[in-house]
N, C-alpha and C positions, 0 to 999 in steps of 0.2 A: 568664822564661816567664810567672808570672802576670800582672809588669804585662800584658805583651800580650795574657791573656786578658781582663783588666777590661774591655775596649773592650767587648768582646761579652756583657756579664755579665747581661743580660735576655735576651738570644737563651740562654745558659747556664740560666737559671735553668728554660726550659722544658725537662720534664721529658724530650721525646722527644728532644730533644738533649744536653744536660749536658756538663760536657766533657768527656769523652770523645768526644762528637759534633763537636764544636768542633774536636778536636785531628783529626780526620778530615777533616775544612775544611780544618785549612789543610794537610794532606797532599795535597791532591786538585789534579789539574790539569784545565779545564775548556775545551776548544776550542768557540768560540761564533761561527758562520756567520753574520753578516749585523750591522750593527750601523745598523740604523734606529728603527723605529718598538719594531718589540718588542726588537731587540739591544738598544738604550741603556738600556730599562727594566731586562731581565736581568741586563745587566752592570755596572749600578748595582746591584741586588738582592742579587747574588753576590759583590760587592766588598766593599760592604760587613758581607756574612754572612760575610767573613774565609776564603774560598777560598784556598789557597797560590800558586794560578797559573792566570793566564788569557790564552788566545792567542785574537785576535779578528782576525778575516780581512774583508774587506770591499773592492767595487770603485769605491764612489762617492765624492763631493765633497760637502761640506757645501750647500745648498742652504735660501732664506729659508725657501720651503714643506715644509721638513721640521720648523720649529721650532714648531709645531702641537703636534706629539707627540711627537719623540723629542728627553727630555729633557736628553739629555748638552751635547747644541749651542746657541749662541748668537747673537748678532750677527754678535758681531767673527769667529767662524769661518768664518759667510757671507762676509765680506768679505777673509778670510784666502785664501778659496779653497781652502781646507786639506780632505784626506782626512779622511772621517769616522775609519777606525780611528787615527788619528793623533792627531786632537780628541777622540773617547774619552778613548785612554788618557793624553790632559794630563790632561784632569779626573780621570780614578779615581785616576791617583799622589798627587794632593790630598787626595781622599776617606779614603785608606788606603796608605800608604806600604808597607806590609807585605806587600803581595800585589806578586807579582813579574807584570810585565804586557807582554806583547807585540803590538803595531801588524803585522798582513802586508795590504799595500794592496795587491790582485790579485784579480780575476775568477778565484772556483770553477770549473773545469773538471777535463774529465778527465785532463789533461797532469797537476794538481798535488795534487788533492785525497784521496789517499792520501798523501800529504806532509802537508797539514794538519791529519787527523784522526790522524798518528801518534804516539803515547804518551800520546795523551788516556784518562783514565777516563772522560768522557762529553764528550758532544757535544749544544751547544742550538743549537736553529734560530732566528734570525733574519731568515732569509734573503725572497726575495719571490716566488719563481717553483718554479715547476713541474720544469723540468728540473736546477735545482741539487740539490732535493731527492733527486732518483730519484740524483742523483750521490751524494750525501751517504750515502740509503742502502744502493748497493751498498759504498761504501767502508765503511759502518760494519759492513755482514751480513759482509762479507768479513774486517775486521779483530778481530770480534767485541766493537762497542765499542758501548754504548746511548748512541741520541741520543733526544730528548725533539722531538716532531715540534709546530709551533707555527703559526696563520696567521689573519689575522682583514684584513675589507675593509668599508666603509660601518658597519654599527653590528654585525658578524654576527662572531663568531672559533670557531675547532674548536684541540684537541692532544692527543693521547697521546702514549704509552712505548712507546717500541720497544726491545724487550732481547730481540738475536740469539740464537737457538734457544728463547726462552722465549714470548715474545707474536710476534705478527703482524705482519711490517714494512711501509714505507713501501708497498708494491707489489702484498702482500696487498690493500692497500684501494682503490690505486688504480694496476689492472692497467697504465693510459698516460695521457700528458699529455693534457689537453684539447687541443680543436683550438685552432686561434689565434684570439683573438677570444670562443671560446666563456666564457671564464671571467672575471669580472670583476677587474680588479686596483682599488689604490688611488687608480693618476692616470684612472681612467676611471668606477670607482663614488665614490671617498673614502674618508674613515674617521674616522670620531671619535676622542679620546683615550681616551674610556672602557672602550671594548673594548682597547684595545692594555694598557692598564695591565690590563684583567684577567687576559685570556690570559697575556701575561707575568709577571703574580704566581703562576697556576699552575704553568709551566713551572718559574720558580724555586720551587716549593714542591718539585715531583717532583725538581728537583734537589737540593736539600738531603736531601729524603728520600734518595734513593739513595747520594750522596757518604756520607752519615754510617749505610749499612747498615741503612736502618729500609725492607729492602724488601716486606716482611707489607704497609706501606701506602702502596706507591705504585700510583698508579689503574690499574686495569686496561680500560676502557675510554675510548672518543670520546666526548671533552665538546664540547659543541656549546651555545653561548650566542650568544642577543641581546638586547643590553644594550637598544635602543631598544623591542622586543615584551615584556620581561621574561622572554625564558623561558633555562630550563637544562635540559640534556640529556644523557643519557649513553646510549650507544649499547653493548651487550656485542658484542663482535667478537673474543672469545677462537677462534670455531668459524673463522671467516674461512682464521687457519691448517691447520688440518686439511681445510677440504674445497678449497680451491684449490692447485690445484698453483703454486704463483708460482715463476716463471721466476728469482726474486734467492734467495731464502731456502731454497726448496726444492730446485730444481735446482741453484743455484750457478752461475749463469748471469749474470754482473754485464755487462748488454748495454749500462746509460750507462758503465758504466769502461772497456768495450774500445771504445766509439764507436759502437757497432753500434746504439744508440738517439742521439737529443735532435739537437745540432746542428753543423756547422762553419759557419767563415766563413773570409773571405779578403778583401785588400785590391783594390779596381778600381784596376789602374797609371792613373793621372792624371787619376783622375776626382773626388777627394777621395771616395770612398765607401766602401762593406764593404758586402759580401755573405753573406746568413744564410740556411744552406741548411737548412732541417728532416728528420732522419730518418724513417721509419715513421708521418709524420700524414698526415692526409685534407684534403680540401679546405675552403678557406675561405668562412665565411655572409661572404660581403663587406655584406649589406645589417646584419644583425643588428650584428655592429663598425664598422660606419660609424654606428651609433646611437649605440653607447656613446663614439666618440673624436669625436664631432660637440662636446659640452662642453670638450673638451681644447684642440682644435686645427682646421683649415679639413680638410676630408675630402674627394674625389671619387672616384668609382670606374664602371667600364663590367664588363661580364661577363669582361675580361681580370684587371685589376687593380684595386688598390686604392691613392690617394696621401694618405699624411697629410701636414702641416706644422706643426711644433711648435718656434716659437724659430726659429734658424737649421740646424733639420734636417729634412731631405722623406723618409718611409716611401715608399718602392711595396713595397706585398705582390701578392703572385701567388697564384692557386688549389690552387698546392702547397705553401704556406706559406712559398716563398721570399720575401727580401727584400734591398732593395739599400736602403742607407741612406746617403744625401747627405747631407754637411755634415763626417765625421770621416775622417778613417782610423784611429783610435783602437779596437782590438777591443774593448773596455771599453766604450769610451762607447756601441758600437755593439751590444752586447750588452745593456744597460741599458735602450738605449730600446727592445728588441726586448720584454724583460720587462716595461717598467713599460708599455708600449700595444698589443701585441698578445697580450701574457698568458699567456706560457709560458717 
């Protein structure tokens, strides 16, 4: 038992930890949504700050332009073709043999994701979109599990604590998804690494705090930094829950778990396509997202629809958010480029 604390024995020596903090680490199991830009930073963070277990979920493919900033991935896994949560978890079993680690390569949705946040003590975000989130949160208000909410694009990132009946959840702050198009992601603003390392050194802070019972100091409000203006910011939004009635927390109205919110799809018989129908949103600025995806990819649009091209896959979005998406029949892959170019 000591050797295995020695590893840790300066994270030990500080005082808000000690072992006893430590030994609460490696008790603790920690479900981590998304394993890109901020995942790899965290679950490098958390790995080796000696967590007992960690289950990382994720639906993409290693990819050259991710090796930018998320530091788990390399070459050879671009060239492996290999699932990011897969290439994770080679590398953390290297890092720390001693944390028991588990790869689930599958698109969040509502079909599974009461399955992936089950028996976690907390839940960090990763993740990249809008509507996993709203997923994430009903499952965690509903299972009464804190997830640590986390997101940064171009040089800008925001995250708090959400802890069911205690603070104000995901849905408090933001009653619905942006329209499509309205919100900028990473393949359409960018993102430095500097903001990703930051955000995700806090998120991993709040979690250690919390894991090891030191909850007197975990933040209680929206930190909102950018790294390239220099500024920092904390927003108090303790009142947020008391005066909004929110539909997830308050009610108990978990509308992305019953489907009643975010999205379905479905495969076009023999068209190679997938079709991505949005619940409950409004209409799309087709000229404003034709700005943002003009850098990405060739873009055209009339007052029906909207065509992007990216690689070997063609968007048409529609003025109700729908979209038919050429090149897959893959819900995953189709899902993915729905988040990473139209932003939700």
């Amino acid at each position: 038992m000591q050797a295995n604390l020695n590893r840790y024995s300066r994270q030990i020596l500080f005082s808000e930890i000690g072992e006893e903090g430590q030994k609460k680490l490696r008790d603790s199991k920690v479900v981590l949504a998304g394993c890109g830009a901020l995942g790899t930073v965290i679950a490098n963070n958390l790995v080796r700050a000696g967590i007992g277990e960690l289950k990382i979920i994720d639906r993409d493919f290693v990819e050259l332009n991710n090796l930018q900033r998320q530091i788990l991935f390399d070459e050879e896994d671009v060239k492996r073709n290999i699932p990011k949560a897969i290439a994770a978890v080679e590398k953390l079993k290297k890092i720390n043999s001693q944390v028991k680690l588990e790869a689930v390569v599958a698109d969040v949705n509502f079909t599974n994701v009461e399955a992936v946040v089950e028996g976690a003590k907390l839940l960090v975000d990763g993740t990249d979109n809008f509507e996993v989130r709203f997923l994430l949160n009903d499952a965690c208000v509903k299972a009464d599990i804190p997830w640590i909410y986390g997101s940064c694009v171009g040089s800008y990132g925001l995250t708090m604590n959400i802890i069911p009946g205690k603070t104000p959840c995901f849905r408090c702050l933001f009653e619905t998804a942006p329209l499509p198009g309205m919100a900028p992601t990473c393949d359409t603003a960018g993102v430095i690494n500097p903001i990703v390392n930051i955000i995700a050194a806090i998120e991993t802070a709040e979690a250690i705090k919390y894991l090891t019972g030191k909850f007197e100091a975990l933040n209680k409000d929206l930190i909102t930094i950018d790294i390239w203006e220099g500024s920092f910011e904390k927003f108090n939004i303790a009142d947020r829950r008391d005066k909004f009635d929110c539909p997830c927390c308050k009610q108990r109205k978990f509308e992305f778990l019953e489907a009643k919110q975010g999205s379905s799809i479905t495969s076009l018989c023999g068209r190679n396509a997938v079709q991505i129908t949005q619940k409950s949103i409004g209409r799309v600025d087709f000229q404003e997202l034709a700005e943002r995806l003009k850098k990405s990819g060739e873009v055209t649009f009339n007052k029906y629809l909207l065509k992007f091209s990216i690689d070997q896959y063609e968007i048409s979005l529609f003025l109700d958010s729908r979209a038919i998406i050429k090149g897959t029949n893959d819900f995953s892959v189709a899902r993915g480029l729905y988040a990473k170019y139209i932003g939700t």
